[in-house]
MARBA-3410 file (N, C-alpha, C, O; in Angstrom, 1 decimal):
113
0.8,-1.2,0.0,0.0,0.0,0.0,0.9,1.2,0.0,1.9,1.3,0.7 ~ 0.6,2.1,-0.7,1.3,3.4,-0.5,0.6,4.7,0.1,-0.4,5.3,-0.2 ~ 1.5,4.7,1.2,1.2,6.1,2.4,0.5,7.4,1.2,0.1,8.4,1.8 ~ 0.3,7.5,0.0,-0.2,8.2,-1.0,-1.9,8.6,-0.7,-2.4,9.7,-0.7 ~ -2.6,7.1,-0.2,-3.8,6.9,-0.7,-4.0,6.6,1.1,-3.4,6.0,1.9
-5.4,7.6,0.9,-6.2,7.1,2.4,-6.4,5.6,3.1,-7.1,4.8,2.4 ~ -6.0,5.3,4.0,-6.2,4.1,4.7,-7.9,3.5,4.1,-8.3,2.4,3.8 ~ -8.4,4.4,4.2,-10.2,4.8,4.2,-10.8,4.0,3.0,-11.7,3.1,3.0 ~ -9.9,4.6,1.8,-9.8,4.2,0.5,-8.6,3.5,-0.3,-8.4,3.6,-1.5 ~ -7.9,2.7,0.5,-7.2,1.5,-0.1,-8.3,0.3,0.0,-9.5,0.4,0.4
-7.7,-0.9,-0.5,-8.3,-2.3,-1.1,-7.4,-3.3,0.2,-6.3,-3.1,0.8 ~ -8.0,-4.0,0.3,-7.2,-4.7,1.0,-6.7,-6.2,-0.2,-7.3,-6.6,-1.2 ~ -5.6,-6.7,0.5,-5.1,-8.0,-0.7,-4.4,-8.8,0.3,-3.8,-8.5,1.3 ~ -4.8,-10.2,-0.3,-4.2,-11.1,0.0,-3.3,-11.1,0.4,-2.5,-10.7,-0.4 ~ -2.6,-11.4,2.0,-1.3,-11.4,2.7,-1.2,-12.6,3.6,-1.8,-12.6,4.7
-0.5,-13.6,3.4,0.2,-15.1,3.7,1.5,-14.3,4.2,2.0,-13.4,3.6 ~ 2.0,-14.9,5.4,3.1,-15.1,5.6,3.8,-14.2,6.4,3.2,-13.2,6.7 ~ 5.0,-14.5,6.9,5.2,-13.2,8.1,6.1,-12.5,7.5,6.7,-11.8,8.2 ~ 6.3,-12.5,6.1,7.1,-10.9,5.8,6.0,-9.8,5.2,6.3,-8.7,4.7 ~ 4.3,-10.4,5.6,3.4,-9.2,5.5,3.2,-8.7,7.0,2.4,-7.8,7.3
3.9,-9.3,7.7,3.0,-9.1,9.3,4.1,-7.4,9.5,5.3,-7.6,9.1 ~ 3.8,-6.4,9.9,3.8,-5.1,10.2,4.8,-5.3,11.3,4.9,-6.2,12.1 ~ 5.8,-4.2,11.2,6.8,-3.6,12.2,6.3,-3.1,13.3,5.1,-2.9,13.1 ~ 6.7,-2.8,14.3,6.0,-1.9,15.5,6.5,-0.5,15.1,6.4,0.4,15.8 ~ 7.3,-0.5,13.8,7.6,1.3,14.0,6.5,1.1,12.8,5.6,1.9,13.1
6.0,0.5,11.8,5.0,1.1,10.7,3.4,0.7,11.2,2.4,0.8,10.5 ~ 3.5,0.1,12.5,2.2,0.0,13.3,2.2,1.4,13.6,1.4,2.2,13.1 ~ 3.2,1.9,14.7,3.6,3.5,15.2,2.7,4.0,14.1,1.6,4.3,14.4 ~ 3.0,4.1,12.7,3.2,5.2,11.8,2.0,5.1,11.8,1.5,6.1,12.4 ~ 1.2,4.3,11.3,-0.7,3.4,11.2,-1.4,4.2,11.9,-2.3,5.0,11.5
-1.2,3.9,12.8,-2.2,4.1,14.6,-3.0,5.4,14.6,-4.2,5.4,14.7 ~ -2.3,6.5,14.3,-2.8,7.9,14.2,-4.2,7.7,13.2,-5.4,8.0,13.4 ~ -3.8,7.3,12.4,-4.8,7.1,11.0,-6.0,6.6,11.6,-7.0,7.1,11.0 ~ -6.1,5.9,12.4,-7.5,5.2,13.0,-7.8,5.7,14.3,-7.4,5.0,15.2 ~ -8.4,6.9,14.6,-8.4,7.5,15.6,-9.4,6.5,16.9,-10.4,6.1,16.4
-9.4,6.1,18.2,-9.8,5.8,18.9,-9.0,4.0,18.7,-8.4,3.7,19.8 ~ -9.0,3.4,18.0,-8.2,2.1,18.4,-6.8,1.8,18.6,-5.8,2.3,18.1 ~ -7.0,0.6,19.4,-5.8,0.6,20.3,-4.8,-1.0,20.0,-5.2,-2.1,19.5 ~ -3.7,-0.7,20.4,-3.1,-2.4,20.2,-4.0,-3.4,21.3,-4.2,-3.3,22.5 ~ -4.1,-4.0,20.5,-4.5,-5.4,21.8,-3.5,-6.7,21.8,-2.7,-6.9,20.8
-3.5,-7.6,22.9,-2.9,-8.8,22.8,-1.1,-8.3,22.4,-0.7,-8.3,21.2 ~ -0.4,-8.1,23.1,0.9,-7.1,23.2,1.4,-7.1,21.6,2.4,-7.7,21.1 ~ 0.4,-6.0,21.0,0.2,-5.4,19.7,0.2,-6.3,18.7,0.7,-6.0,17.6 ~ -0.3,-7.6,18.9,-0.7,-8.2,17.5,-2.6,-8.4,17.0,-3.2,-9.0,16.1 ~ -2.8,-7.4,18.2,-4.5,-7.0,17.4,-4.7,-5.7,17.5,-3.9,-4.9,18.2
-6.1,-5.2,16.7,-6.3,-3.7,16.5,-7.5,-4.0,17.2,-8.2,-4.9,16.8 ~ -8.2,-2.9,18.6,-9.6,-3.5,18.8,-10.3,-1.9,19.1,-9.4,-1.4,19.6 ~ -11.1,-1.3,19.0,-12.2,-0.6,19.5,-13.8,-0.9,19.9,-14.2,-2.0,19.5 ~ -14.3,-0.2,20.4,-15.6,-0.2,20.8,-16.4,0.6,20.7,-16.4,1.5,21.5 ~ -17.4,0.5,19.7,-18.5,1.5,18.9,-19.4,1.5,20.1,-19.8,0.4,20.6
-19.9,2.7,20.5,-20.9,2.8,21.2,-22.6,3.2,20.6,-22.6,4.2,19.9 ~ -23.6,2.8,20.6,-24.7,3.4,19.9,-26.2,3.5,20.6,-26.6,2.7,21.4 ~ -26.7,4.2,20.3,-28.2,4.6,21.1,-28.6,3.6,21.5,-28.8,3.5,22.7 ~ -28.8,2.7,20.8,-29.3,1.6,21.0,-29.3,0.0,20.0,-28.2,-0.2,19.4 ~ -30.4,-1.1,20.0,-29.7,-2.3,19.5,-30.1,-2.0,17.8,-29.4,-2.5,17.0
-31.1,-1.1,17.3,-31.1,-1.3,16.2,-30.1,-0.7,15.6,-29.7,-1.3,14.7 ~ -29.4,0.5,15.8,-28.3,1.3,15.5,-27.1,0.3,16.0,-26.2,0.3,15.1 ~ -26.8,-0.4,16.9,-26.0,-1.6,16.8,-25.9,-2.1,15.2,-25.2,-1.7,14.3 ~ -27.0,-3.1,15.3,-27.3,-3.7,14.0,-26.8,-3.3,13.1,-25.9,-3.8,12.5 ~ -27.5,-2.1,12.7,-27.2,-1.5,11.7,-25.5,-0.8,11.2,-25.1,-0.5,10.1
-24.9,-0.8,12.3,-23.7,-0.8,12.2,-22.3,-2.3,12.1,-21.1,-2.5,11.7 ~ -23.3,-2.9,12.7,-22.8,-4.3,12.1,-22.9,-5.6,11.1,-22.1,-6.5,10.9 ~ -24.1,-5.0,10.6,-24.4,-5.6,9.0,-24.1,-4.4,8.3,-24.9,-4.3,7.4 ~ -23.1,-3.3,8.3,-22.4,-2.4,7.4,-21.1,-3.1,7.3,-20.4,-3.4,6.3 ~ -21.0,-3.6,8.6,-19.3,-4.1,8.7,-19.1,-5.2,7.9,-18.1,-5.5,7.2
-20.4,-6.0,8.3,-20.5,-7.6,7.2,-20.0,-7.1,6.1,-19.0,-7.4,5.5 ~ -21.2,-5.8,5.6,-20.8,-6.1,3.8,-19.4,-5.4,3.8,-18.8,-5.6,2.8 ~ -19.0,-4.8,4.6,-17.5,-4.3,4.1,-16.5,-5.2,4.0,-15.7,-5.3,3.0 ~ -16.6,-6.2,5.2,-15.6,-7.2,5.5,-15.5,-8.2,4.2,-14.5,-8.6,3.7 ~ -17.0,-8.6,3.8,-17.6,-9.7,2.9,-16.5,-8.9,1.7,-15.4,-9.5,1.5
-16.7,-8.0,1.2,-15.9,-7.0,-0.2,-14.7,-7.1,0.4,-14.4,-8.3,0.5 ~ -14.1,-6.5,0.7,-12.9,-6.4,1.8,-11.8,-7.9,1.3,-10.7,-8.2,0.7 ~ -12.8,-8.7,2.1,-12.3,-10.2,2.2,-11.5,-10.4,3.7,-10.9,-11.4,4.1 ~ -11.6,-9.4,4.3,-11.0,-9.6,5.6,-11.9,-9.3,6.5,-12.5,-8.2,6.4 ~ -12.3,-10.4,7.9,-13.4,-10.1,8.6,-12.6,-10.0,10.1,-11.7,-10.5,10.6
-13.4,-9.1,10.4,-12.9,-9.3,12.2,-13.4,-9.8,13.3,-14.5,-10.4,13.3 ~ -13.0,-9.8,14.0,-13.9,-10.5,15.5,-14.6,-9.6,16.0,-14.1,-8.5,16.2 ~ -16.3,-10.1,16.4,-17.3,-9.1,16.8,-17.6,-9.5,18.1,-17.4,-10.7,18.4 ~ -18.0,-8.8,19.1,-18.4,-9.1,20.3,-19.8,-7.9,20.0,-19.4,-6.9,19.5 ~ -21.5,-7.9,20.1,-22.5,-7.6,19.8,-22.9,-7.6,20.9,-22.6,-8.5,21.7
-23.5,-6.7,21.3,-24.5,-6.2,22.2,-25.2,-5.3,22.3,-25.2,-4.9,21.2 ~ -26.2,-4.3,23.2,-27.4,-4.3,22.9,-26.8,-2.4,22.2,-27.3,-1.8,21.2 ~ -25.9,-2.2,23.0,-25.8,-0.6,22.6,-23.7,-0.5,22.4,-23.0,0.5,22.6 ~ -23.3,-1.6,22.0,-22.2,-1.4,21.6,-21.8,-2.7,20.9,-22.4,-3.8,21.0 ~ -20.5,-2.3,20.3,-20.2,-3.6,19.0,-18.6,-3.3,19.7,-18.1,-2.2,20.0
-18.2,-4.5,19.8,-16.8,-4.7,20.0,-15.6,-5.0,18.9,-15.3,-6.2,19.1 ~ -14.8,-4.5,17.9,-14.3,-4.7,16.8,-13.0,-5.4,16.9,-12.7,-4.9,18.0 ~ -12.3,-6.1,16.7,-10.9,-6.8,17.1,-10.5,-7.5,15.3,-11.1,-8.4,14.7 ~ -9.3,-6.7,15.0,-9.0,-7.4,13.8,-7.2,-7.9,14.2,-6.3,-7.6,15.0 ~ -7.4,-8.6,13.5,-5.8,-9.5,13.0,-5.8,-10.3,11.6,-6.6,-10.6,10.7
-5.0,-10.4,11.8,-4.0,-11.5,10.2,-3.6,-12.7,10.4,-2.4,-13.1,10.1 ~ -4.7,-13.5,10.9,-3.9,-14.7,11.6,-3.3,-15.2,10.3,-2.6,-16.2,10.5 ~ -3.2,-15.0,9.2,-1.9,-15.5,8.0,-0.9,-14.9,7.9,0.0,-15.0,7.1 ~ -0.8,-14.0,9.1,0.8,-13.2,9.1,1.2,-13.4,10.5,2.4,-13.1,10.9 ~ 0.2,-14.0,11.5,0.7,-13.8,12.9,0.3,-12.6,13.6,0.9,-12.5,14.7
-0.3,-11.9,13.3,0.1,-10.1,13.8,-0.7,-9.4,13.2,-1.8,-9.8,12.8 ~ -0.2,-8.3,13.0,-1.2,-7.4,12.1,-0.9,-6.8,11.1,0.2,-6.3,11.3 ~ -1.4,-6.7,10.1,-1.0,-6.3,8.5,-1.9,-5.0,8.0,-2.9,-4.5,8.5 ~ -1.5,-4.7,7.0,-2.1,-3.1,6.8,-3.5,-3.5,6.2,-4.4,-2.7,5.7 ~ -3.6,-4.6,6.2,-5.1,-5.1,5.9,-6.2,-4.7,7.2,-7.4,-4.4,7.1
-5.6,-4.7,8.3,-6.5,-4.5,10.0,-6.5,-3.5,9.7,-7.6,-3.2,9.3 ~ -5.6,-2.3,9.7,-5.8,-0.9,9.6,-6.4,-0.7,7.9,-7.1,0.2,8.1 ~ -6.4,-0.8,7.5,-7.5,-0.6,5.8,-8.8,-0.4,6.3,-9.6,0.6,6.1 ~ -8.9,-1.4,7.0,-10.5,-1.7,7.5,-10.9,-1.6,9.0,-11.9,-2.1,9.4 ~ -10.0,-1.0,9.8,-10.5,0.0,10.7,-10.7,1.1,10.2,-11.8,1.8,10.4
-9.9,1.5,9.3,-10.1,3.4,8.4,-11.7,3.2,7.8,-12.5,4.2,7.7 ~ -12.1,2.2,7.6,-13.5,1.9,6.7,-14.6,1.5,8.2,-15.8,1.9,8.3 ~ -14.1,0.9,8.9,-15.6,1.1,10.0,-15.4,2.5,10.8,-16.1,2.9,11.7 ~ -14.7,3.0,10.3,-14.8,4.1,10.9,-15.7,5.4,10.4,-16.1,6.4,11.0 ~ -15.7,4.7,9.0,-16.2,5.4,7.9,-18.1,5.3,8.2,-18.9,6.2,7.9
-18.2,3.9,8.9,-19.5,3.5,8.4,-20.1,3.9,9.8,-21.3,4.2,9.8 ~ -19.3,4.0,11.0,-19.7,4.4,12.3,-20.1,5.9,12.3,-20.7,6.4,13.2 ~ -19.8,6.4,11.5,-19.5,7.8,10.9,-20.1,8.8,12.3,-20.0,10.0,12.3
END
């Protein structure tokens, strides 16, 4: 991916293997870009917590995520409940986290808007 094009609006692609899994200095560089999430699991996940009025605005923010992730091709771990959505992505094909987790944090962020 090139630092050129918005996190927001890159494509995510196929990444096998641990020379896609991310440095802790181009994690550093990443992190700003997705305002409010944090490393989890001593920085090999990206996780936030959407808060919302309530469960249908839940919903509705997590069947956005489906079809993003579905297009995407990269899905994350959901934890659902009545007035917040729990988000947690990784690369278990890299071990860690790849600029695929942050692509698609910049995009629920989009959709949480």
């Amino acid at each position: 991916m090139t630092d050129l094009i918005p996190l927001a609006q890159a494509r995510c692609a196929a990444r096998k293997g641990s020379e896609h899994k991310l440095t802790q200095a181009r994690i550093q560089e990443l992190l700003p870009q997705v305002p409010g999430w944090e490393l989890l699991e001593d920085g090999h996940a990206l996780g936030k917590t959407y808060r919302f009025k309530d469960y249908y605005h839940t919903m509705s923010f997590v069947n956005a995520l489906a079809h993003m992730a579905n297009r995407e091709d990269h899905h994350p771990d959901l934890g659902v409940h009545y007035d917040r959505c729990v988000v947690r992505y990784s690369t278990h094909d890299v071990g860690g986290l790849s600029e695929n987790d942050f692509i698609c944090a910049a995009k629920a962020e989009l959709l949480a808007g």
